[in-house]
Backbone as numpy.savetxt, mean C-alpha at the origin, in Angstrom:
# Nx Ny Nz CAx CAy CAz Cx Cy Cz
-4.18 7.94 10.20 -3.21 8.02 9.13 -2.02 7.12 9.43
-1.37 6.79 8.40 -0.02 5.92 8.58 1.44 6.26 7.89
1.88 5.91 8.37 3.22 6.31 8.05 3.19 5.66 6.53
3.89 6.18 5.65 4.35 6.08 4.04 4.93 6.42 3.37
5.26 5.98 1.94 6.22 5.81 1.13 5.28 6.16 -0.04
6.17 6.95 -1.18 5.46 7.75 -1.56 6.20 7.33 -3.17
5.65 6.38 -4.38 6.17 6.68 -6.04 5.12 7.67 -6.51
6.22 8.37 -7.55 5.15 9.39 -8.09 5.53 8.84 -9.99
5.07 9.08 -10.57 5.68 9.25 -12.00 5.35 8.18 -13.16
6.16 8.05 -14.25 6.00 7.43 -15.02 5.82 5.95 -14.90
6.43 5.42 -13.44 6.82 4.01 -13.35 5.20 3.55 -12.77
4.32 4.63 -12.17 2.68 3.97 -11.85 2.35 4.42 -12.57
1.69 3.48 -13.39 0.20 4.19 -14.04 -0.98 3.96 -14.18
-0.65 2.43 -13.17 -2.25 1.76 -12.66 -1.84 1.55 -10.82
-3.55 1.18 -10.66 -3.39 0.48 -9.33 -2.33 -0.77 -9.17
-2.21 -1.33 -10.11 -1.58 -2.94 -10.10 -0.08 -2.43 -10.20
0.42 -1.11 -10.55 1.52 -0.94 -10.65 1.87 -0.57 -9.34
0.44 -0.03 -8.79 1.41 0.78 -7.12 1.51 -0.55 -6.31
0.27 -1.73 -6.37 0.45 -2.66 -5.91 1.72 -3.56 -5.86
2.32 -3.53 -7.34 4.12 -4.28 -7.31 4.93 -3.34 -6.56
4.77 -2.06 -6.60 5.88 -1.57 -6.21 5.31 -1.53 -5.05
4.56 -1.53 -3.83 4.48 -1.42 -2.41 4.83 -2.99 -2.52
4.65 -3.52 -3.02 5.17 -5.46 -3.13 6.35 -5.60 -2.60
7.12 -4.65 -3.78 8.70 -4.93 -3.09 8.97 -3.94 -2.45
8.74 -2.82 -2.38 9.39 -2.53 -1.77 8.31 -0.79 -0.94
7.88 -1.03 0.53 8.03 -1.57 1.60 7.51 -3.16 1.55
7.19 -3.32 1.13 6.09 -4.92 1.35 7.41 -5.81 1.62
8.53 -6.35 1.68 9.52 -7.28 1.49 10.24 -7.46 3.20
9.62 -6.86 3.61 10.03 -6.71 5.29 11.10 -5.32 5.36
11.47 -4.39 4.69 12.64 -3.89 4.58 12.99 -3.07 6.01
13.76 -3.08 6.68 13.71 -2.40 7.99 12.87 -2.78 9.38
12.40 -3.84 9.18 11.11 -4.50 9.64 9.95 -4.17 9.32
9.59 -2.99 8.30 8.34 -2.23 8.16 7.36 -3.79 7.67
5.84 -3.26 8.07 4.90 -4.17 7.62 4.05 -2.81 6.99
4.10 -3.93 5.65 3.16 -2.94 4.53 1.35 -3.31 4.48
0.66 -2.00 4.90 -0.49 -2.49 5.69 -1.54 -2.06 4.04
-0.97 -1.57 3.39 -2.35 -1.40 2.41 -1.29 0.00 1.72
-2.07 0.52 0.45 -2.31 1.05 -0.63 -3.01 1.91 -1.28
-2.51 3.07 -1.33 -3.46 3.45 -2.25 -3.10 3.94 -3.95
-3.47 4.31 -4.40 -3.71 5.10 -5.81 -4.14 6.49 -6.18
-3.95 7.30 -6.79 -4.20 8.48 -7.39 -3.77 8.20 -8.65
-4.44 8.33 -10.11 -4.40 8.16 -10.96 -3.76 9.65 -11.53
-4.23 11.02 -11.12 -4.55 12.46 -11.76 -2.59 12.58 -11.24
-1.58 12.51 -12.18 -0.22 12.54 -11.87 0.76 11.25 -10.84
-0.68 10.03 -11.23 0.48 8.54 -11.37 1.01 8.48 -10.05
-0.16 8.62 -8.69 0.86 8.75 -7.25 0.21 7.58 -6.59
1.34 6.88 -5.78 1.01 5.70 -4.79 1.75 5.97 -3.33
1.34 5.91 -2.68 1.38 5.97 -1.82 1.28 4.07 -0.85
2.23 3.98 -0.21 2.38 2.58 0.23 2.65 2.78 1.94
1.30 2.49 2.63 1.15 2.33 4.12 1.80 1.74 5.37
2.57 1.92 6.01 3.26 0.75 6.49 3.16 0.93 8.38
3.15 0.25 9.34 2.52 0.36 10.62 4.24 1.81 11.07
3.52 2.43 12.29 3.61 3.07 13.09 4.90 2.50 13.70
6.22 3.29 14.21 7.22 2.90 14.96 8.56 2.46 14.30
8.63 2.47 13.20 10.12 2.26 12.76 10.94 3.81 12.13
11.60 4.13 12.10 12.05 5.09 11.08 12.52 5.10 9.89
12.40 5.52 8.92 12.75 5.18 7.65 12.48 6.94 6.62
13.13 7.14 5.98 13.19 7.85 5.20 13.02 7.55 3.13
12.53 8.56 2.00 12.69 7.42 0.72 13.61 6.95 0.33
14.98 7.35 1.28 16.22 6.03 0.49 15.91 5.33 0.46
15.49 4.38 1.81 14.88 3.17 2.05 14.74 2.38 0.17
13.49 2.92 -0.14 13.18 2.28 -1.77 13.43 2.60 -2.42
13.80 1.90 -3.65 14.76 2.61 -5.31 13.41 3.29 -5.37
13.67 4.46 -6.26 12.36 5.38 -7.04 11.10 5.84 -6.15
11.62 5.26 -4.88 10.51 6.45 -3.98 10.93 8.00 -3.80
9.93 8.50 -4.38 10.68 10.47 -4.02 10.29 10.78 -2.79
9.46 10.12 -1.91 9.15 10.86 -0.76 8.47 9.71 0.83
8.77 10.08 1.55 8.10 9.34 2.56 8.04 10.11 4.59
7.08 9.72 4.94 6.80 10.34 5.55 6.38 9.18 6.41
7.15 9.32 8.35 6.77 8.55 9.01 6.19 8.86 10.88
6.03 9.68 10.50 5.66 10.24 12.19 4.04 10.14 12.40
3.27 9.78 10.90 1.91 9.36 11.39 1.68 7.98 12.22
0.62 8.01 13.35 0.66 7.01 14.34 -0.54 5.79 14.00
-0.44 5.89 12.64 -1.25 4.35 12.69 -0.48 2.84 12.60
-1.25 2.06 13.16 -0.68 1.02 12.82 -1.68 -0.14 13.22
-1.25 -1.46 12.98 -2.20 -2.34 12.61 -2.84 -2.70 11.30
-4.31 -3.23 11.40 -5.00 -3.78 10.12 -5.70 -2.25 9.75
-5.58 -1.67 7.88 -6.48 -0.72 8.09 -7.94 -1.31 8.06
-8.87 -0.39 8.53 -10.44 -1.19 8.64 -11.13 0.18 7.92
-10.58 1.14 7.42 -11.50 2.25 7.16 -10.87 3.12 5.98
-11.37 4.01 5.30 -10.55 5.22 4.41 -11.27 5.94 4.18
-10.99 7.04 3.76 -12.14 8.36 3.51 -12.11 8.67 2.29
-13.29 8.40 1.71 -13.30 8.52 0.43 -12.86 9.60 -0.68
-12.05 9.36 -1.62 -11.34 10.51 -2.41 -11.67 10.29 -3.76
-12.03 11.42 -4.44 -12.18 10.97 -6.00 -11.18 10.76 -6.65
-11.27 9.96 -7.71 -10.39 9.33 -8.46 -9.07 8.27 -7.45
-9.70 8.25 -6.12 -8.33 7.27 -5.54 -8.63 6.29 -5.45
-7.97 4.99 -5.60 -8.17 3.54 -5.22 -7.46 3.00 -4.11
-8.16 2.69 -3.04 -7.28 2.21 -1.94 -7.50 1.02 -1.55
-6.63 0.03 -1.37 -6.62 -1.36 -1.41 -5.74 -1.53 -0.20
-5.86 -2.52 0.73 -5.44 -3.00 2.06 -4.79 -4.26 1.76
-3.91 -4.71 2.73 -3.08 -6.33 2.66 -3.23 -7.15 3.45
-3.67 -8.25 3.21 -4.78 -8.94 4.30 -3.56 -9.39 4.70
-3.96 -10.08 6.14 -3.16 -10.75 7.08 -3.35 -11.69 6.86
-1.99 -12.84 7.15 -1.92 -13.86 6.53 -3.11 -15.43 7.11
-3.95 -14.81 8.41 -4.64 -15.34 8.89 -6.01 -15.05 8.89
-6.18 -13.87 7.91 -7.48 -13.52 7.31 -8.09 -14.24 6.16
-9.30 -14.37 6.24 -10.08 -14.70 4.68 -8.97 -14.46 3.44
-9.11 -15.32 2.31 -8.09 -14.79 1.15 -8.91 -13.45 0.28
-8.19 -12.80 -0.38 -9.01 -11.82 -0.96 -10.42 -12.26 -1.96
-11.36 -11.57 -2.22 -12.21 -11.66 -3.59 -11.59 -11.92 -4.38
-11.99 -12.83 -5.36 -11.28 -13.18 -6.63 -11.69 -12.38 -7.40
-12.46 -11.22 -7.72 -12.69 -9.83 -8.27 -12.08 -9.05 -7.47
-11.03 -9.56 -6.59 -10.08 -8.10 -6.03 -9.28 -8.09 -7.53
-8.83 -6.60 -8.06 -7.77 -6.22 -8.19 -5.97 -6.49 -8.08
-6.01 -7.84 -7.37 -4.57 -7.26 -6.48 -3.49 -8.22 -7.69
-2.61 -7.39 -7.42 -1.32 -7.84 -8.86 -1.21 -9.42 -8.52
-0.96 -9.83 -9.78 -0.30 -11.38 -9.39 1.03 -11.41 -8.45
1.54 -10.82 -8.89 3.27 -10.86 -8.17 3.68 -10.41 -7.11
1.94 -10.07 -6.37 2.04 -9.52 -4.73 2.34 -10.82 -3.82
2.79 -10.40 -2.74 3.08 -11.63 -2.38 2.17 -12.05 -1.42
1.63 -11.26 -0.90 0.37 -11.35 -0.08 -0.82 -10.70 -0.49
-2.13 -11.72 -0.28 -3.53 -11.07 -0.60 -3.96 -9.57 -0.25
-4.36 -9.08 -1.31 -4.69 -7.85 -0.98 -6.15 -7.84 -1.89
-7.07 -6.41 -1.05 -8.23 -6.62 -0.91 -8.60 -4.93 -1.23
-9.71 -4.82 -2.29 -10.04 -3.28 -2.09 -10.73 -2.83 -1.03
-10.53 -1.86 -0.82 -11.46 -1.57 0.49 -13.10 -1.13 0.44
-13.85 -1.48 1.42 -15.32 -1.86 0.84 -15.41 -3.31 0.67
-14.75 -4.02 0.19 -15.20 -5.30 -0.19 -15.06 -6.02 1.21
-16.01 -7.33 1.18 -15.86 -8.00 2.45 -15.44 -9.40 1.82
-14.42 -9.72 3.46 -14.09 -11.19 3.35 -15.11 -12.04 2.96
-14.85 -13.11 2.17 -15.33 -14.21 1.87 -15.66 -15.01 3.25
């Protein structure tokens, strides 16, 4: 598991929306966090945004995050997820990895490639 940042509400209502908002914000370096991947819950509009192991941060940190939680000890590339119905979980490739599938999903306005999980590098 990994430490995260948590939008709930009206402002997601797709994957591509949790994708902008983990974009900016953890994704933007904020605190030094590195934003490692993504997921989705569609059933009450929740994203959840992954970020490595070792910094502290609370949801002030991001405008319109209600919640976050950081004492889980993952960190690194994710390589795995456990499958949930109705969730979409999408990872953020490293900038020295394969670029994503061009049938990934991932928002235009991300700033880095991101990749659903299951799919393999090119």
């Amino acid at each position: 598991y990994y430490p995260f940042i948590r939008y709930v509400g009206d402002g997601v209502s797709s994957a591509e929306d949790c994708g902008v908002m983990c974009s900016n914000c953890p994704g933007n370096n904020q605190d030094g966090l590195v934003l490692r991947g993504f997921h989705y819950y569609g059933q009450g509009n929740f994203c959840f945004c992954f970020v490595d192991f070792g910094i502290s941060f609370d949801e002030t940190l991001c405008e319109d995050a209600d919640y976050a939680y950081d004492e889980y000890e993952g960190s690194g590339e994710i390589v795995n997820t456990l499958p949930l119905p109705g969730v979409q979980c999408w990872k953020v490739s490293s900038p020295s990895s394969s670029k994503a599938r061009k049938s990934s999903k991932a928002p235009k306005s991300s700033k880095r490639p991101v990749r659903k999980l299951g799919q393999k590098n090119d």
